[in-house]
C-alpha positions as CSV (number, residue, x, y, z in Angstrom):
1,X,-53.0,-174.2,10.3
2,X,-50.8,-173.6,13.3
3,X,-47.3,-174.3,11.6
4,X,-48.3,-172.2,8.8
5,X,-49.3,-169.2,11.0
6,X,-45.7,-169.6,12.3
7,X,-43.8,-170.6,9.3
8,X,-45.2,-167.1,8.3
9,X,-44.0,-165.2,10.9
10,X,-40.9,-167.1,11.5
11,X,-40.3,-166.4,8.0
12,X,-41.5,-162.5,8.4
13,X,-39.0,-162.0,10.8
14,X,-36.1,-163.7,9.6
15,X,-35.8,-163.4,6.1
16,X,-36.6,-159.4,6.5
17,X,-33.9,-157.5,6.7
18,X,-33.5,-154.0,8.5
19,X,-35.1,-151.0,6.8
20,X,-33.2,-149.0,8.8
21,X,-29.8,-149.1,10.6
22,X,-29.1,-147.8,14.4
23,X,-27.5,-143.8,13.5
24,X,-30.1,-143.5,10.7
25,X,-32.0,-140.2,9.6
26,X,-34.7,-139.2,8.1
27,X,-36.7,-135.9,7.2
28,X,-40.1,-135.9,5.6
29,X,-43.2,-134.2,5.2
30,X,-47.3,-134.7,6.2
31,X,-50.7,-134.6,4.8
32,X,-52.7,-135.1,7.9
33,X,-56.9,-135.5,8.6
34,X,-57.9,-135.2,12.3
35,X,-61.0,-135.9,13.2
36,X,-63.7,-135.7,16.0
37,X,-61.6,-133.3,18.3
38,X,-63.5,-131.8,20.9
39,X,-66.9,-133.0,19.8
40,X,-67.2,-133.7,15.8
41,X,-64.5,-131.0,14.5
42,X,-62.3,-132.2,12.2
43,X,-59.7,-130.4,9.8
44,X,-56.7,-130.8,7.5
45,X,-53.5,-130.2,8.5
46,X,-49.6,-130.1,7.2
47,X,-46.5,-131.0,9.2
48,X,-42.8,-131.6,9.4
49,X,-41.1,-134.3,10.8
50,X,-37.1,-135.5,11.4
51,X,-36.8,-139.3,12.5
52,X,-33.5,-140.6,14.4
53,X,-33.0,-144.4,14.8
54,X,-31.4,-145.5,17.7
55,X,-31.0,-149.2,16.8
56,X,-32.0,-150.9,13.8
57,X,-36.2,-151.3,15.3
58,X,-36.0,-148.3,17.4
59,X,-36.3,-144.7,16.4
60,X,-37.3,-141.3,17.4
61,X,-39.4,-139.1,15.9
62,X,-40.1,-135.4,16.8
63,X,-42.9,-133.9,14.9
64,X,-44.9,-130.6,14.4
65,X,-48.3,-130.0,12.5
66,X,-50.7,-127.1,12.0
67,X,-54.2,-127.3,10.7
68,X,-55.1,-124.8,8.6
69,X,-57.6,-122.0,10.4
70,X,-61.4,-123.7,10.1
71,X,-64.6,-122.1,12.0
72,X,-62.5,-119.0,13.8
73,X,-59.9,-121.8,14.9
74,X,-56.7,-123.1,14.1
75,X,-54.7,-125.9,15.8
76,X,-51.6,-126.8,16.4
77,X,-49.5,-129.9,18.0
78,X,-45.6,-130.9,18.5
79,X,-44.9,-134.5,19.4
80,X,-41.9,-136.6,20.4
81,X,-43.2,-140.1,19.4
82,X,-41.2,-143.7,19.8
83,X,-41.5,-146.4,16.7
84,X,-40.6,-149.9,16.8
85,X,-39.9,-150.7,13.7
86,X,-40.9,-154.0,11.8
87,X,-39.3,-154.7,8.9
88,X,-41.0,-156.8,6.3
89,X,-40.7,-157.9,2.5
90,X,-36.9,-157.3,2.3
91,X,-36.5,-153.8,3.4
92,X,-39.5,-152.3,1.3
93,X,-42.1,-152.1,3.7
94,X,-42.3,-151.5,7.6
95,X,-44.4,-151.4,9.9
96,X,-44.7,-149.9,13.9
97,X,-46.4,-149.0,16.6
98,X,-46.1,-145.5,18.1
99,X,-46.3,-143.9,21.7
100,X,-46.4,-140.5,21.7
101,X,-46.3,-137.2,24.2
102,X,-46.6,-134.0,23.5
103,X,-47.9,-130.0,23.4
104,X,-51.5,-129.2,21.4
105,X,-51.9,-125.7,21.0
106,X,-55.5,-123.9,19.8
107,X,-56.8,-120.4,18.9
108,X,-60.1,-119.2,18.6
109,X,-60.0,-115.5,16.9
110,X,-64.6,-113.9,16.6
111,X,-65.2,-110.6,15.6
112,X,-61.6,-109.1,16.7
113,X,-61.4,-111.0,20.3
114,X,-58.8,-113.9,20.1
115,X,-57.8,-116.4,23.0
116,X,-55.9,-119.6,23.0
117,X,-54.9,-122.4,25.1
118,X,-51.9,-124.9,25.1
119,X,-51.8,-128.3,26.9
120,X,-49.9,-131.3,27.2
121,X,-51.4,-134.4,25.6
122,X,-50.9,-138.4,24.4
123,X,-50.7,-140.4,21.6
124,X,-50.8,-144.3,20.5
125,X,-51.5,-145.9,17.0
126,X,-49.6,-147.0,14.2
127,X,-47.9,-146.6,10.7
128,X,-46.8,-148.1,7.8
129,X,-43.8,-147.3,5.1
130,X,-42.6,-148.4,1.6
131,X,-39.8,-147.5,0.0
132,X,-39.8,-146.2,-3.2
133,X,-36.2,-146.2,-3.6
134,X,-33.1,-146.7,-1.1
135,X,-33.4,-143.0,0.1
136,X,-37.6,-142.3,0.1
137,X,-40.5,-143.7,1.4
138,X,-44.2,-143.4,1.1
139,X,-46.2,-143.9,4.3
140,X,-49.3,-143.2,6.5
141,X,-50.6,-143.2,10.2
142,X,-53.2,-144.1,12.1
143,X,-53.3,-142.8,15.6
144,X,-55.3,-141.6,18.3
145,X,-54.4,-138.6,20.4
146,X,-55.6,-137.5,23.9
147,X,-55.6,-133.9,25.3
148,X,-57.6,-132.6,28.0
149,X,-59.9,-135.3,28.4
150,X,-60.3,-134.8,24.6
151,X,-59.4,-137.1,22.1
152,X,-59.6,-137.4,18.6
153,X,-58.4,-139.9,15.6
154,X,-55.6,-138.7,12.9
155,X,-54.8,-140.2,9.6
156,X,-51.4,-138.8,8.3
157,X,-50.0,-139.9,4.4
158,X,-46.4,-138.5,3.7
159,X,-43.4,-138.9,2.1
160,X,-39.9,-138.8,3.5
161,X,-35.8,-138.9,2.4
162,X,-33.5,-140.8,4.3
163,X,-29.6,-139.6,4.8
């Protein structure tokens, strides 16, 4: 069982070659569920995102995403996450970790009176992309983000082109 488990990843690893190459860029769009912010809240969200690759496993990825106005508020966050990129069934399919920092912004607007707060926050998780063709790819996110002692899980599906 052993030298299969490692044939497999010996095999994963080697035969896989790069989805992307060091120089590479990418822009792309979100669909993105957070949930349990603050308590139970959770809320839909679109965002925007532009992806640099530094070398062929390690990329760049600055990020913004609002979520839409729900119960007087409306959120906001813009991230600067890090990939490493796995590359798997010959350039069709990655898959990374991330590590992420960033700003989380939120407004609460009752009867006329509005006030909002901004803070600095985390996040870790992971990802997934296949390519449809050479220059898009499908993909989704898992990750969990921290901010003021708050934290609260997002699940992002998107699509992006590559030039």
């Amino acid at each position: 069982m052993k030298r299969i488990l490692m044939l497999f990843v010996a095999a994963l690893f080697i035969s896989a070659a790069s989805a992307q190459e060091k120089g590479q860029m990418a822009a792309g769009v979100n669909l993105n569920f957070g949930f349990g912010y603050a308590g139970s809240y959770s809320n839909i969200g679109i965002g925007a995102k532009y992806q640099y690759s530094f070398t062929d496993h390690l990329r760049i990825e600055p990020a913004f995403t609002y979520f839409f106005k729900k119960d007087f508020l409306s959120t906001w966050d813009f991230m600067a996450n890090v990939h490493y990129v796995f590359p798997i069934a010959q350039k069709k399919m990655t898959v990374y970790p991330l590590l992420g920092v960033g700003v989380f912004g939120a407004k609460v607007k009752v009867l006329g009176v509005s006030a909002s707060d901004t803070n600095f926050g985390l996040n870790i998780g992971g990802g997934y992309e296949y390519c449809l063709k050479e220059n898009i790819a499908l993909g989704a996110e898992l990750k969990y983000q921290v901010v003021s002692g708050y934290g609260h899980l997002g699940i992002q599906i998107g699509a992006k082109y590559v030039f």
